[in-house]
C-alpha positions as CSV (number, residue, x, y, z in Angstrom):
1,X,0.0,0.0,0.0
2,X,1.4,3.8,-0.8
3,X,0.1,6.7,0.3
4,X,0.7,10.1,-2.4
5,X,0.2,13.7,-0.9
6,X,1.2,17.1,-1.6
7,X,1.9,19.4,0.7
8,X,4.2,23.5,0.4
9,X,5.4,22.3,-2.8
10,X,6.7,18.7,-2.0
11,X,5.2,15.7,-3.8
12,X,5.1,12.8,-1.9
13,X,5.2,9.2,-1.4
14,X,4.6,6.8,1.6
15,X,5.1,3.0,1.4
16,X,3.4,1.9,4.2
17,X,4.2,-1.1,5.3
18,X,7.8,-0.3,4.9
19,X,7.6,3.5,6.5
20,X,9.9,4.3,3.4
21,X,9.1,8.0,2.3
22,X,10.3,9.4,-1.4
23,X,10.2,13.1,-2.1
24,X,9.3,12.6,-6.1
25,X,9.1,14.6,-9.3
26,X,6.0,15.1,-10.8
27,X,6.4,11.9,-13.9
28,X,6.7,9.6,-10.5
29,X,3.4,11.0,-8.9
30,X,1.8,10.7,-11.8
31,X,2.8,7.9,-12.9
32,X,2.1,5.7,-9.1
33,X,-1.4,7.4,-9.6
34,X,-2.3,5.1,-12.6
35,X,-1.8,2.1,-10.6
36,X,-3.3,0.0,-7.7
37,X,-2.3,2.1,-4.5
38,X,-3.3,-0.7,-2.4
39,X,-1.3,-3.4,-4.3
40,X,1.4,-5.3,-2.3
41,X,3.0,-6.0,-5.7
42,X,4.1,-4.7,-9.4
43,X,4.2,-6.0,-12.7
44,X,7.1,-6.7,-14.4
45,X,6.5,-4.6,-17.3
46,X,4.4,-0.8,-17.6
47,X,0.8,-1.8,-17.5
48,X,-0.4,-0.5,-21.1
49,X,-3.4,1.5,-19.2
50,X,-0.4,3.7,-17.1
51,X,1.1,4.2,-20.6
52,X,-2.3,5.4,-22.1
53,X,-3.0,7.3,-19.4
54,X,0.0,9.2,-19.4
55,X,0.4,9.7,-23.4
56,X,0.5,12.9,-24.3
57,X,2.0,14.2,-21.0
58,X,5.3,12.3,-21.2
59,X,6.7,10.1,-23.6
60,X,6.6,6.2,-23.8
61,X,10.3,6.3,-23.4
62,X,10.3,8.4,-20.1
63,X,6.9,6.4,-18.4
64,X,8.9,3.4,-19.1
65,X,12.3,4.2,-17.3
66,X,10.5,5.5,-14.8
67,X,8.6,2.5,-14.3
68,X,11.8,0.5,-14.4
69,X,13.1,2.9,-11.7
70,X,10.0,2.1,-9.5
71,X,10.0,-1.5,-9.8
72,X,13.7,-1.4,-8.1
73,X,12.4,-0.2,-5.0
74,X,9.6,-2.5,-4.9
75,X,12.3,-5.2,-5.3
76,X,14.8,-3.2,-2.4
77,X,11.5,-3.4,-0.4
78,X,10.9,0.4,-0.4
79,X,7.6,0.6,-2.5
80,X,4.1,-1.6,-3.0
81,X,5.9,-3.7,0.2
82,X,4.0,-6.5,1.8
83,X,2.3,-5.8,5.4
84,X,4.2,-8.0,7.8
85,X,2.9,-6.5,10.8
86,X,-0.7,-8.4,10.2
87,X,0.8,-11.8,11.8
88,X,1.7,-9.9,15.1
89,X,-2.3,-9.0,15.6
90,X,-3.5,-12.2,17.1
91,X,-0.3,-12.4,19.4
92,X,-1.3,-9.8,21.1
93,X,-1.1,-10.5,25.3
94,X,-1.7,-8.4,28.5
95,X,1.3,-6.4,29.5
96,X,2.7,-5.3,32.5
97,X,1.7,-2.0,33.5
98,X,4.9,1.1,33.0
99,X,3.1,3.8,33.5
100,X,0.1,5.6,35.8
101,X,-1.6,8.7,35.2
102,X,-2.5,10.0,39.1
103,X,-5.6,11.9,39.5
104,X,-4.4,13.5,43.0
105,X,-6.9,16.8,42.7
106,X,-9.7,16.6,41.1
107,X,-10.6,20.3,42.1
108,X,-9.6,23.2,39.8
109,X,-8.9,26.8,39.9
110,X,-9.4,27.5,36.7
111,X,-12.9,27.6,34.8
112,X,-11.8,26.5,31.3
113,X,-15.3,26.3,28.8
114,X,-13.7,22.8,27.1
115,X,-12.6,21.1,30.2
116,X,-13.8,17.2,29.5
117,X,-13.2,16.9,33.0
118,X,-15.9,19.4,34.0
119,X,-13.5,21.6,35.4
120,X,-12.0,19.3,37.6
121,X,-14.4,17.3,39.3
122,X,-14.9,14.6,36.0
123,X,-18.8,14.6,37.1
124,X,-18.5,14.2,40.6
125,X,-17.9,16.0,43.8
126,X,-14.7,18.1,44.0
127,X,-11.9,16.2,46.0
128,X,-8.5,15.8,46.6
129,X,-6.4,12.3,46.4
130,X,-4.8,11.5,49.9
131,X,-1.1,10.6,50.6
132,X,-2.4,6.6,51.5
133,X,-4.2,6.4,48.6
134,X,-1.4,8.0,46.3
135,X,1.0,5.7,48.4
136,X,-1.1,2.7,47.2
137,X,-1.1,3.7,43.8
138,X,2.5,3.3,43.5
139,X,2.3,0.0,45.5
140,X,-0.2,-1.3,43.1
141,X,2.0,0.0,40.2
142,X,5.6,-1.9,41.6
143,X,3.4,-4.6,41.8
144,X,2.0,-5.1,38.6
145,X,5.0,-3.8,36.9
146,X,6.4,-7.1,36.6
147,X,10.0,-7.2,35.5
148,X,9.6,-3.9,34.3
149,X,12.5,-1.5,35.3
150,X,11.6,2.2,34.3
151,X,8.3,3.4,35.4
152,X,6.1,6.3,34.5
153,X,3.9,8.7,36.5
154,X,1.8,11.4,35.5
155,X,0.7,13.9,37.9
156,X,-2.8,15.0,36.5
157,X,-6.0,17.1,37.8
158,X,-7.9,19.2,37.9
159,X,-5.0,21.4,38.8
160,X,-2.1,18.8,40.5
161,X,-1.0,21.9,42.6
162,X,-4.0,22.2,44.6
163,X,-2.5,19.2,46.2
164,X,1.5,19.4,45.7
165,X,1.9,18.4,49.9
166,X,0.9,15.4,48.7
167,X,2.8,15.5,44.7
168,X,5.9,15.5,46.8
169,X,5.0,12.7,49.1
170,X,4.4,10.5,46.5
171,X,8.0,11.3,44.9
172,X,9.6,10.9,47.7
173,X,7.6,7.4,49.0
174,X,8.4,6.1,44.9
175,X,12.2,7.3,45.1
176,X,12.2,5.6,48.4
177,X,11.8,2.3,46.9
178,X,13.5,2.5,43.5
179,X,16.5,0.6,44.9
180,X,14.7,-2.3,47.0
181,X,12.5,-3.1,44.1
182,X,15.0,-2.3,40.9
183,X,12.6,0.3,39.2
184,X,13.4,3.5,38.0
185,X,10.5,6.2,38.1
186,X,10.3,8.8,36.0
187,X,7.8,12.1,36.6
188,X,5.6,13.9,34.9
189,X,3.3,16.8,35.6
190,X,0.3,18.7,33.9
191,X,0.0,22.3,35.4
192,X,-2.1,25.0,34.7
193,X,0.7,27.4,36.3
194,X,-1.8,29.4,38.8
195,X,0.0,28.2,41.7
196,X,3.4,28.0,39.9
197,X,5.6,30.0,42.5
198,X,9.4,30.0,42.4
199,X,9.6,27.4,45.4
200,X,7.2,24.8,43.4
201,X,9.3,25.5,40.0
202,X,12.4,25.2,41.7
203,X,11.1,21.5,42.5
204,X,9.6,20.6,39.3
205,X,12.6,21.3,37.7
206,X,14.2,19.1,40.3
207,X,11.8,15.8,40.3
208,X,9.9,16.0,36.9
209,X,11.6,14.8,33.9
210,X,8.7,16.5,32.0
211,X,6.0,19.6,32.7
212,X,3.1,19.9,30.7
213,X,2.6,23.8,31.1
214,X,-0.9,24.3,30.0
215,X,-1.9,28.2,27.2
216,X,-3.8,28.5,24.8
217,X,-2.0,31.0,22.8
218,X,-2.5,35.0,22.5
219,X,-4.1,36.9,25.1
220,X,-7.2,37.2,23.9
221,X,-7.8,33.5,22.5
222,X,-6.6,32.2,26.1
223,X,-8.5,34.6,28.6
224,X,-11.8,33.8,26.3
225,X,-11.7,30.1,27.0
226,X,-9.2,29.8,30.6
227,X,-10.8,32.1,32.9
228,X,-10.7,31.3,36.6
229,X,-13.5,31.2,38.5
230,X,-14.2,35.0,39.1
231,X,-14.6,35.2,35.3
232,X,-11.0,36.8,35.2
233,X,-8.3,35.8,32.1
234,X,-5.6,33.7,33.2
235,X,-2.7,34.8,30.6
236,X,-1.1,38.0,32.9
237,X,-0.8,35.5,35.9
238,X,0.6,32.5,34.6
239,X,2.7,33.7,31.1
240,X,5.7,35.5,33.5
241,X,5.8,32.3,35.5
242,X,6.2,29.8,32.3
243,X,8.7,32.1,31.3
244,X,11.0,32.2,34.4
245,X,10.1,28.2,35.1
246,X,11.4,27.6,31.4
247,X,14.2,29.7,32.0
248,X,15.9,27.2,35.1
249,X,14.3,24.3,33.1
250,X,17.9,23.2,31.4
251,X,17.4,20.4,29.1
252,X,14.5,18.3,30.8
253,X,11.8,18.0,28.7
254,X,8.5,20.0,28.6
255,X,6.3,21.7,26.2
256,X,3.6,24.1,26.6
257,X,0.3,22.8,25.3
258,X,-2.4,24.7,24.3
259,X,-6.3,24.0,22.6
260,X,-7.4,25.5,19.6
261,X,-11.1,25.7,19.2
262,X,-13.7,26.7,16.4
263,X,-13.2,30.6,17.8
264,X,-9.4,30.5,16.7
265,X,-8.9,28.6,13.3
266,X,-5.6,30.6,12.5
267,X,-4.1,28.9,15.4
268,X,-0.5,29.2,13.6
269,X,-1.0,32.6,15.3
270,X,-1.2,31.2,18.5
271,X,1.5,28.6,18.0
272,X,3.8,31.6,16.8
273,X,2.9,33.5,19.6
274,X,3.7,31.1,22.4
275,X,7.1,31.1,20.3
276,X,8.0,34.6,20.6
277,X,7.3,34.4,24.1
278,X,10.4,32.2,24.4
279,X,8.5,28.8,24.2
280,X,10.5,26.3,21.7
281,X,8.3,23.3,22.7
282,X,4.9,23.9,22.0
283,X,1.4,21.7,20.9
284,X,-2.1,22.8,20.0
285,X,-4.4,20.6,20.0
286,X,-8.2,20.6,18.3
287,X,-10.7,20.9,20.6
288,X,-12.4,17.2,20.2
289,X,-16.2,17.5,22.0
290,X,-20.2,17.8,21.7
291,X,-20.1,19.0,18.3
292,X,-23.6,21.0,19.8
293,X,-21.0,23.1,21.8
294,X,-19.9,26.5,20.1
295,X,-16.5,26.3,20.2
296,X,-16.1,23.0,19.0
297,X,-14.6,21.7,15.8
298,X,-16.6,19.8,13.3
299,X,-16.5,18.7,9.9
300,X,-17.5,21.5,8.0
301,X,-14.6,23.3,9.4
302,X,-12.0,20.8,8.4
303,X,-11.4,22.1,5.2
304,X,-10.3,25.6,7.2
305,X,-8.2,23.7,9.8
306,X,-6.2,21.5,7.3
307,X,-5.6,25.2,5.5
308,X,-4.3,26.6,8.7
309,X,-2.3,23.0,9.5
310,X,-0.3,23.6,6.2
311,X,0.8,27.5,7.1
312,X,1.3,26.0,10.3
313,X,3.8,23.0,9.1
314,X,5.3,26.1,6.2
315,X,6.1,28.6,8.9
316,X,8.1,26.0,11.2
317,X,10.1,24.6,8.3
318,X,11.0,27.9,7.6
319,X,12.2,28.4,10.9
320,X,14.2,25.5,11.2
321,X,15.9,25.7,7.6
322,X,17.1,28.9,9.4
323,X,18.3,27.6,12.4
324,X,16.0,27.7,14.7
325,X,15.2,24.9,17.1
326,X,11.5,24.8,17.5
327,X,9.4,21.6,17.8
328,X,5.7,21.2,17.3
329,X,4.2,18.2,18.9
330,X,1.9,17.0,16.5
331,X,4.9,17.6,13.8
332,X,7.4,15.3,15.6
333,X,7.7,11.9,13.8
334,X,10.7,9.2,13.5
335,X,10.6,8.4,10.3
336,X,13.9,5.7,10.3
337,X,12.8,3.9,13.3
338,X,9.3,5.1,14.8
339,X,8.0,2.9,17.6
340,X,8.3,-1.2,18.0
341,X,5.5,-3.3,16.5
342,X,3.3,-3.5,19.5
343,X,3.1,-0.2,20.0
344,X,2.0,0.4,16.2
345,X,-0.4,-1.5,16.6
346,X,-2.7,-0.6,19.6
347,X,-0.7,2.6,20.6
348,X,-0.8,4.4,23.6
349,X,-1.5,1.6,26.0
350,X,-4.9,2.7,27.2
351,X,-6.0,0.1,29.6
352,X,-3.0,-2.6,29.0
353,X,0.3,-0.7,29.9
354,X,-1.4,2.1,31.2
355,X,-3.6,3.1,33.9
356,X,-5.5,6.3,35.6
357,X,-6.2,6.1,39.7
358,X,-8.7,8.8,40.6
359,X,-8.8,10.2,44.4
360,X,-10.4,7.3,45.7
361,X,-8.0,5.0,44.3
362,X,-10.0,3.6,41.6
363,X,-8.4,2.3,38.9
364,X,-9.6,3.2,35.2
365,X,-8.4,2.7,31.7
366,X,-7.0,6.1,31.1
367,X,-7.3,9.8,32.1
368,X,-10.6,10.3,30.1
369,X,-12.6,7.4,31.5
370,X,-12.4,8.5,34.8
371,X,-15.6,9.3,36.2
372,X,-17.1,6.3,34.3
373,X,-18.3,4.1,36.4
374,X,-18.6,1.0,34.1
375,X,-15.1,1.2,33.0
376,X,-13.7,1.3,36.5
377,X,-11.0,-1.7,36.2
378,X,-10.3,-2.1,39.9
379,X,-8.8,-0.5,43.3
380,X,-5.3,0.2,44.4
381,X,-6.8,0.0,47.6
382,X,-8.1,-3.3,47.5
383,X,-5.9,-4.9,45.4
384,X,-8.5,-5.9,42.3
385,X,-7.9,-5.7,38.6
386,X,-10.1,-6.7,36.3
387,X,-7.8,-8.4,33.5
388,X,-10.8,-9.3,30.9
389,X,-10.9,-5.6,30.5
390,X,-7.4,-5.4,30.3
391,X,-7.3,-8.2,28.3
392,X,-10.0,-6.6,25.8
393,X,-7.6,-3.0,25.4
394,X,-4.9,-5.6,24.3
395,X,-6.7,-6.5,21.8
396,X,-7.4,-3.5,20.2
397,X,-5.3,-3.3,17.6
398,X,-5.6,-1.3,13.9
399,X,-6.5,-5.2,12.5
400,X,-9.0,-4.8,15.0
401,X,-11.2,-1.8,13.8
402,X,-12.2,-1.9,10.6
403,X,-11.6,1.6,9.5
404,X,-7.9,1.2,10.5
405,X,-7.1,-1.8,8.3
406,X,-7.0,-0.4,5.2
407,X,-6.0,3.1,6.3
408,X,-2.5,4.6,5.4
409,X,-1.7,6.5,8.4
410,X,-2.7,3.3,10.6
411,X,0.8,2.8,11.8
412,X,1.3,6.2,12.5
413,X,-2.1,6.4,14.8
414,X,-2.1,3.2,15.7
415,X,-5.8,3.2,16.0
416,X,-6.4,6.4,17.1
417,X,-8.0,7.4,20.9
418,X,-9.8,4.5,22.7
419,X,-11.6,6.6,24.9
420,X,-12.8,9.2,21.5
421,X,-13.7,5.9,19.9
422,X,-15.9,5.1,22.7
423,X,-17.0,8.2,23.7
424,X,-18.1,9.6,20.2
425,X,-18.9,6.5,18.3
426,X,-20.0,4.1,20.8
427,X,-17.4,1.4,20.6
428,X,-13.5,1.0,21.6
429,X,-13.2,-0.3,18.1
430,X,-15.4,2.2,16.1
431,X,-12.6,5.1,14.5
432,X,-13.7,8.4,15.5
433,X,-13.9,10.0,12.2
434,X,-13.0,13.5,13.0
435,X,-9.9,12.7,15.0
436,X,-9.0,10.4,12.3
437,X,-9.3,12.9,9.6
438,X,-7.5,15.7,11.8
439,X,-4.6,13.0,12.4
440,X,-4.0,12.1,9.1
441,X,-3.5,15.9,8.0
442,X,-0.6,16.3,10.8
443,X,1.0,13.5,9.9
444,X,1.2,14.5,6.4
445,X,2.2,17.7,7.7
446,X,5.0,16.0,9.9
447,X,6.2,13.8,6.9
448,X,6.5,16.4,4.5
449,X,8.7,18.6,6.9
450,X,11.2,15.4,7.6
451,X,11.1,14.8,3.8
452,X,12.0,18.5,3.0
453,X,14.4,18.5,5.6
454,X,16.1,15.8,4.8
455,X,16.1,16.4,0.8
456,X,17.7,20.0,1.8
457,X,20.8,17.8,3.8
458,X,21.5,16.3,0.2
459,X,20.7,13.0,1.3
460,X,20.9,10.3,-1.6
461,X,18.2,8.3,-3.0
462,X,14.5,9.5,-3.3
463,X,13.4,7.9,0.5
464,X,14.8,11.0,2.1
């Protein structure tokens, strides 16, 4: 299967089963148009419907060589390559939980309109996790880590800092048994930056390996959608604080991460903004809701947001052809090793390798089914797990959902979000179409500026 695309000037083709990308001239597209995209093989000779196709556009002599050229890299395994990823679909097991997303506030100071999490309180009654039940989380993780070694934890609201007394007990409690048990843990947090005082920053840059720093942009797109609960923008307050906390950060990771809604489709503007503001790793992300709700995006505005994605991808390759080292999230792909074959095939680990513990120490598949009663998955409390539902997010792989299996960016995606699938379409293995659409345009985004970056090195050959 190939995928073609244009994209700022750059024709361009994906095998996909290979991941081999090839920056082509314009006889090439053309030519790979006439035949079966979704063939795993070529013929060993020009069909005569490419050649009739094409007559009158280029010669007989040029569609030929051309053709000869192509059938090389189908034979070097670069183009029209089998999918050997297929066989690894019904092998697919439990794993041992790495990582844990902890839900220790579920209480927020800020207001914002989008919030899936109903501004803190996912549906129920505001609340804050306790040190025994955070203490139990990471119990329950050690535990059914297995022989895993590095660990992952995700501090995660509401706003995490309306209950950092506890944040730093649970560091220290994990840290405290690194050694005893041979893991390694590594910490993450998701702030909205209201309580960010030099004291906090001073130990986030410490103990987190990354900060999620949470803006949506320019002044006026961010106050309209983050206010706090007084009504009042939340830009002045927290932009000087990002700025000096980003300032001590060194190099451990973090990225400021923003949501663009239907009230900002040129959110390029945005993204540039957060730039100038001394920001070099940023990510803005579609709003994905009720599509009843005002702000949010739907299909009729894809054409717009696909428009904006291309500036978007234009202005950043700019930047970095001059120099500059900026990073958009969504832009960010490895396109010479890209992740192992599990992972390309079910992803994020939503309910397998990954977990969410709310305050009360229940145990859920990810962030975004917390508050769901029915897909509650156990206690770290008590001890239970449910491992058919585990067992059932293992098994959702791209061969799994039907829209996945004969979709091009399906390795990329790897199936897309579990919990928009179910929330939006009904069913864990139902493709939410508008993510998958919005997906498909970043990655083409992201695969065009590695190509053009790449073809601007000089590298040799046409998979640059």
């Amino acid at each position: 299967m190939i995928h073609r695309f244009k994209n700022n000037g750059y024709a361009i083709v994906l095998d996909v089963n290979s991941g081999a990308v090839h920056v082509v001239d314009e006889l090439v597209y053309d030519l790979l148009g006439q035949l079966d995209e979704s063939s795993e093989s070529m013929e060993a000779q020009c069909p005569a419907a490419a050649l009739e196709a094409l007559r009158g556009q280029y010669t007989a002599e040029e569609i030929r060589e051309t053709y000869d050229e192509l059938l090389e890299l189908h034979r070097a395994g670069q183009l029209f390559t089998k999918d050997d990823y297929a066989q690894f679909a019904d092998r697919m097991v439990r794993s041992p939980l790495k990582a844990m997303c902890l839900h220790v506030s579920h209480d927020c100071n800020l207001r914002c309109k989008y919030c899936f999490a109903g501004q803190g309180g996912y549906g129920g009654q505001k609340k804050v996790m306790s040190a025994e039940v955070a203490k139990a989380a990471i119990d329950f993780l050690i535990e059914r880590s297995q022989g895993r070694r590095n660990l992952e934890l995700d501090f995660f609201g509401g706003e995490p800092l309306m209950n950092f007394d506890v944040v730093k007990e649970t560091v220290a409690y994990a840290r405290s048994l690194e050694k005893k048990y041979g893991k390694v843990f590594r910490f993450t947090m998701t702030t909205n930056g209201v309580l960010l005082s030099d004291e906090i920053s001073e130990y986030l840059n410490k103990e987190m390996n990354n900060v999620v720093l949470s803006l949506d942009g320019r002044r006026e797109v961010n106050d309209a959608m983050r206010p706090n609960a007084g009504g009042r923008g939340s830009y002045d307050g927290i932009v000087p604080k990002y700025q000096r906390f980003v300032a001590k950060r060194g190099d451990k990771d973090y990225y400021v991460r923003g949501t663009f809604t239907k009230e900002n489709l040129d959110f390029t503007q945005d993204v540039l903004h957060m730039f100038s503001l001394g920001f070099d790793q940023v990510s803005v992300e579609p709003v994905v809701s009720d599509p009843q709700l005002p702000f949010s995006i739907r299909e009729e505005d894809l054409p717009r947001v696909f428009e904006e994605y291309d500036t978007l991808a234009g202005e950043i390759l700019a930047r970095k052809k001059a120099g500059e080292k900026v990073n958009f999230f969504h832009f960010m792909i490895d396109l010479e090793q890209g992740p192992c074959a599990i992972k390309r095939l079910r992803g994020c680990g939503c309910g397998n390798e990954y977990a969410a513990v709310d305050p009360d120490g229940g145990v859920f598949p990810c962030h975004q089914f917390v508050g769901q009663p029915e897909w509650q998955m156990g206690s770290v409390l008590t001890g239970e797990y449910n491992l058919e539902m585990k067992d059932r997010f293992a098994h959702s792989t791209v061969y799994d959902k039907p829209d996945c299996r004969t979709c091009w960016a399906k390795f990329y995606c790897s199936g897309g979000c579990n919990a928009n699938n179910q929330q939006y379409e009904g069913d864990l293995l139902r493709s939410h179409k508008l993510s998958c659409e919005l997906e498909k345009k970043r990655l083409e985004c992201a695969i065009m500026m590695k190509a053009a970056l790449a073809d601007d090195e000089g590298e040799d050959g046409p998979e640059d």
